[in-house]
C-alpha positions in Angstrom: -16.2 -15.2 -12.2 -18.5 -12.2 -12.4 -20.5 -13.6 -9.7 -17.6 -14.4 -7.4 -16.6 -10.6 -8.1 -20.0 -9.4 -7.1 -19.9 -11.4 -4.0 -16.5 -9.8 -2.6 -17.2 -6.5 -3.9 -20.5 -6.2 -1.8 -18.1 -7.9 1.4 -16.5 -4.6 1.3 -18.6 -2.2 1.6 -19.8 -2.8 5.5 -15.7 -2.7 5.4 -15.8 0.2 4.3 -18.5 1.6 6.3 -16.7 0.6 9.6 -13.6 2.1 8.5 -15.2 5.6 7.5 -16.6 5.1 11.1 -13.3 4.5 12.5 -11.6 6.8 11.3 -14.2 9.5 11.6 -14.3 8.9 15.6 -10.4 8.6 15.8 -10.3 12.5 14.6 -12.6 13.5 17.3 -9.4 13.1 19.7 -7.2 14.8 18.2 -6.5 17.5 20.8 -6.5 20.6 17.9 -10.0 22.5 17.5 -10.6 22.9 13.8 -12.1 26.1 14.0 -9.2 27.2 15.9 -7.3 25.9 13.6 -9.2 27.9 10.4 -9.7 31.2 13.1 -6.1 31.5 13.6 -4.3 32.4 16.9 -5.5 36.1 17.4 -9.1 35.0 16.3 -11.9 36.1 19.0 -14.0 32.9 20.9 -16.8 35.0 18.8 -15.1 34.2 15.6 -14.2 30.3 16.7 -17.8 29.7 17.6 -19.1 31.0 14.3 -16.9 28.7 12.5 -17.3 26.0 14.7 -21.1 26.3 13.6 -20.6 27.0 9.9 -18.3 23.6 9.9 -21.4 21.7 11.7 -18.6 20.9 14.9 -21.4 22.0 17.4 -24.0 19.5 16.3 -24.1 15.8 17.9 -21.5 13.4 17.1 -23.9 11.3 15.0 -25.5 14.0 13.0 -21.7 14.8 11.6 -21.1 11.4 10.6 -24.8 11.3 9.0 -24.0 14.9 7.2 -20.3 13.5 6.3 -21.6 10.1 4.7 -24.5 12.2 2.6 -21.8 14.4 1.7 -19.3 11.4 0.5 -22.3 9.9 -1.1 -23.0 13.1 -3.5 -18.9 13.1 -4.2 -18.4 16.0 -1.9 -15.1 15.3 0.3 -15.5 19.0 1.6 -12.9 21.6 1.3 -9.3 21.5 3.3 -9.3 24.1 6.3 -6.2 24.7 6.4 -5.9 26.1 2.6 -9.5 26.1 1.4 -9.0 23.7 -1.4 -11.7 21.2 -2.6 -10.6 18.0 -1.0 -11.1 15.8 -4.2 -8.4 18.5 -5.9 -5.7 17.4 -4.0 -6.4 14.3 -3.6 -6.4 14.4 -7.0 -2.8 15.5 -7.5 -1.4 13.0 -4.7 -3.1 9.9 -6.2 -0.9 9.6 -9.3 2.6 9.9 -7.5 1.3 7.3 -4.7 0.7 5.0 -7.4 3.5 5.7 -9.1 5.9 4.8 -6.1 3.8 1.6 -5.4 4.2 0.4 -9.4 8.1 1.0 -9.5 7.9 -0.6 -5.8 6.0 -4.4 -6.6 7.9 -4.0 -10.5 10.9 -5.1 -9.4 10.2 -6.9 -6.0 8.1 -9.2 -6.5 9.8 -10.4 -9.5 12.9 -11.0 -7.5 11.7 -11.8 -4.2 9.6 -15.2 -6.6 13.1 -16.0 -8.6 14.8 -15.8 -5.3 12.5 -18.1 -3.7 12.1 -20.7 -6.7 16.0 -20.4 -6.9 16.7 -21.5 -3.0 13.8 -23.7 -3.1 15.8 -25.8 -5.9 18.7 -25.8 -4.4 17.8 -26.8 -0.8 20.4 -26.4 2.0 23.0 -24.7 -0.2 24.9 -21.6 0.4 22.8 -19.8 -2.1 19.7 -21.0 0.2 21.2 -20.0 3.4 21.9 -16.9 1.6 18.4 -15.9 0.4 17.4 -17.2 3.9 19.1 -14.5 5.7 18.5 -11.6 3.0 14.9 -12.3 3.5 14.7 -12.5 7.1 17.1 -8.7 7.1 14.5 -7.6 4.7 11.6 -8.5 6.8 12.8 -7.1 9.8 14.5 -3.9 9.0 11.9 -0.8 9.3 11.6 0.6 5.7 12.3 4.2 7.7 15.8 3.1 8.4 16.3 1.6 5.0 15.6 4.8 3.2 17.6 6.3 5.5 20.6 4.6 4.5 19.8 5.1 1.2 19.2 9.0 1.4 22.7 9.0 3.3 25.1 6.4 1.0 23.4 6.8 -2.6 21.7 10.4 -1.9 23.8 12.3 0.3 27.5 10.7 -0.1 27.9 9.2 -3.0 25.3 11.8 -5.0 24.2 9.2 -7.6 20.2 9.8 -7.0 18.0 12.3 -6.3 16.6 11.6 -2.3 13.9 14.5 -2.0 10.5 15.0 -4.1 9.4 13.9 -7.4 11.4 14.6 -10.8 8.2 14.0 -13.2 6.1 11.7 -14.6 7.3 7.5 -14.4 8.2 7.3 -18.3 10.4 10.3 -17.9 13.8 10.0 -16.7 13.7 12.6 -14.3 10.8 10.8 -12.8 12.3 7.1 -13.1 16.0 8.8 -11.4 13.7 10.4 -8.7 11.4 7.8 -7.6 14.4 4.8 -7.9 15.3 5.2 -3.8 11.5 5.6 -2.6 10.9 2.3 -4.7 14.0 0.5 -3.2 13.2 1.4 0.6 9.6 0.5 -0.1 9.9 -2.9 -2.3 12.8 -4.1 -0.4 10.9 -4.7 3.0 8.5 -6.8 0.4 11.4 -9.2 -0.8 11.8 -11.0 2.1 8.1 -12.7 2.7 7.7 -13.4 -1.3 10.7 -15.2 -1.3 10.4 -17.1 2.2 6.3 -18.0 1.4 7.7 -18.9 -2.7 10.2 -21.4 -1.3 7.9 -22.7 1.1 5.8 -23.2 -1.7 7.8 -24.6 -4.4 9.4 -27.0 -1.9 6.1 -28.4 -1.1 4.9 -29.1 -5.2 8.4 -30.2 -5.7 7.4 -33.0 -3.7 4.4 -33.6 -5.3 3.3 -36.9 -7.5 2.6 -34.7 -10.5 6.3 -33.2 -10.2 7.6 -36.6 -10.4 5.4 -37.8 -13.4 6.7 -35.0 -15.1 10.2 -35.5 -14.7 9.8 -39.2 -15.5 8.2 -38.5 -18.8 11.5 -37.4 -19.7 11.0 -33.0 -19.0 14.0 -30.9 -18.8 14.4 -29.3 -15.4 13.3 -25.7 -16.6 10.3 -27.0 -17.6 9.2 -29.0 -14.4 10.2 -26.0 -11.9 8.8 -23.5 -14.2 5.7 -25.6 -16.0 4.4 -27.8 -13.1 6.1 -26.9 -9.6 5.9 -22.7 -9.7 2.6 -22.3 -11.3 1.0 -24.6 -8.9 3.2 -22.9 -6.2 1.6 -19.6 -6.8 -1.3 -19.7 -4.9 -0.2 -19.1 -1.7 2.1 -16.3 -3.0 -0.5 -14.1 -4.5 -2.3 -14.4 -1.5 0.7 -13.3 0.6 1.4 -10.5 -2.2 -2.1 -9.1 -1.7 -1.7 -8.9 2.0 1.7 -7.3 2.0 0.7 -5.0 -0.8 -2.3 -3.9 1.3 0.7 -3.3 4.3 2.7 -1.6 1.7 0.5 1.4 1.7 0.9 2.0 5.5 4.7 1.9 4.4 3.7 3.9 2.0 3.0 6.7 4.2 6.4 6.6 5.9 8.1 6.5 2.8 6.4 9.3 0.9 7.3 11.5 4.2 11.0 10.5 5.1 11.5 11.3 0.5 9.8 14.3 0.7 7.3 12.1 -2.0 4.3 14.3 -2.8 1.6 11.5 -2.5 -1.5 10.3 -0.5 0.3 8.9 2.3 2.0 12.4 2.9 -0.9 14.6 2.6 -2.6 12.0 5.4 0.6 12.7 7.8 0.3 16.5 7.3 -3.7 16.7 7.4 -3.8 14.7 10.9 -1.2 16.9 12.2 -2.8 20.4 11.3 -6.2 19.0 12.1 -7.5 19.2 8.7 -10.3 16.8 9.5 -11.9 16.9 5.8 -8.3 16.2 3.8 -7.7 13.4 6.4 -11.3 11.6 6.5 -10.8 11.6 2.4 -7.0 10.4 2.7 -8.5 7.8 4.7 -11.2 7.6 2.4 -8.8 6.8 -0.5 -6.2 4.2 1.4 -9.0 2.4 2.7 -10.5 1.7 -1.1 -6.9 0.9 -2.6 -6.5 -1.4 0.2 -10.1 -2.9 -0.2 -9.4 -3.1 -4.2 -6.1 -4.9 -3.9 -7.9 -7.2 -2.0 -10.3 -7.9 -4.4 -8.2 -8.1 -6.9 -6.4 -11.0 -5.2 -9.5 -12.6 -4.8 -10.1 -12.5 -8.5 -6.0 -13.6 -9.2 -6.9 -16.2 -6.6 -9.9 -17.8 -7.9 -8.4 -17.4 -11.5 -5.6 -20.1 -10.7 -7.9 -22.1 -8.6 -11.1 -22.6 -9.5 -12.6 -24.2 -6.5 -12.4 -20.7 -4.9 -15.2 -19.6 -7.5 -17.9 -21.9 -5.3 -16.6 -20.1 -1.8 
């Protein structure tokens, strides 16, 4: 297992490398100067050019990128333009909340969207099936902007049973579980729909399956089989769906923490590309391109964990 850890985690870093590159050329076009940016409106072309130079904007393309990845590799993420603070500061403040959001998120979707799937799975070609067939398709399809918009208007707005804007406090508070309930719900409840559609897929395809029927032969109650022998085997391909949506979740992620007001990663990226802040946006990218590459290797180790074979790959 350690092995098969080692293996992935060194699969990530040229990953990683190309996205730093990426997203390091992708600022380049953004039509804002930095240094005008820093300068200010009234500054001189004197003053513009001096900062242009003291930010190492004049030199070559791929000196930049050279200075920005010895930089990254000593820990330094630079310092914001627009306010002066260390990068790695704020970053440090927005991690927890983004975390937070994605936790109470996955906590109560995934759960659901699995029962929901196992549950139509069983019952093929019922009204409940047809039922959790169209709720998952609606949650797949609906843009988690307009969701939490509905939510800020009904539950927020009109009916004034949640909080819609910022964060109340830490998750075990209750100020902090109140505040982040409608950023979870928009965000989890575009996830519902593919666990449950990929879980009944699944389940209907181990329910079939020779061992299934051994099992209920030998007498097992019906809990046992769906539960013992048909979803456990039927997880595979979930987890594997869960870590790719998860990894999309962050992009929603971004949307989310913006249309709540949600002081987290995702929101600092959306205001740092738009002021131009190139070093608190290379670090935002910095930081979702790691979560996504560790949720990905933490799939692979979920992955190989119920299937052996996968340790040989």
């Amino acid at each position: 297992m350690a092995r098969h850890a080692l293996h992935r985690l060194l699969l990530a870093v040229p990953v990683l490398f190309g996205v730093l590159l990426l997203g390091f050329l992708l600022m380049q076009v953004v039509p804002t100067d930095p240094a005008t940016v820093r300068a200010g409106p009234t500054a001189t072309p004197e003053v513009i050019a001096a900062i242009r130079s003291d930010l190492g904007l004049d030199r070559p393309l791929w000196e930049q990128f050279g200075r920005y990845l010895w930089r990254l590799g000593q820990g330094d993420l630079g310092v914001s333009i627009i306010n002066n603070v260390a990068v790695t500061q704020e970053l440090g403040a927005t991690v927890g909340p983004t975390l937070e959001l994605m936790l109470a998120s996955l906590f109560w979707s995934i759960p659901l969207g699995i029962l929901l799937g196992t549950l139509a799975a069983y019952w093929r070609g019922s009204i409940f099936d047809r039922a959790v067939m169209a709720v998952a398709v609606a949650c797949a399809t609906v843009p988690v902007f307009f969701l939490a918009l509905l939510l800020i208007w009904f539950v927020g707005f009109k009916w004034q049973l949640l909080p819609f804007t910022g964060r109340g406090g830490p998750l075990w508070t209750l100020d902090g579980l109140k505040a982040v309930a409608l950023p979870a719900i928009a965000l989890g409840g575009t996830f519902i729909g593919p666990v449950a559609r990929m879980t009944r897929t699944a389940v209907l395809d181990v329910l079939g399956a020779d061992h299934v029927r051994t099992a209920r032969a030998k007498g097992l109650g019906e809990r046992a089989v769906v539960l013992r022998h048909a979803l456990r085997n039927a997880l595979i391909p979930v987890v594997t769906l869960i870590g790719l949506q998860i990894g999309f979740l962050l992009g929603g992620a971004v949307v989310t923490e913006t249309v709540f007001s949600w002081p987290g990663v995702g929101r600092l990226a959306v205001g740092a590309i738009l002021s131009s802040d190139f070093p608190m946006a290379q670090g935002t990218i910095l930081v979702l391109s790691l979560g996504f590459i560790l949720v990905n290797l933490s799939v692979d180790m979920i992955y190989a964990a119920l299937d052996p074979r996968m340790r040989a790959a």
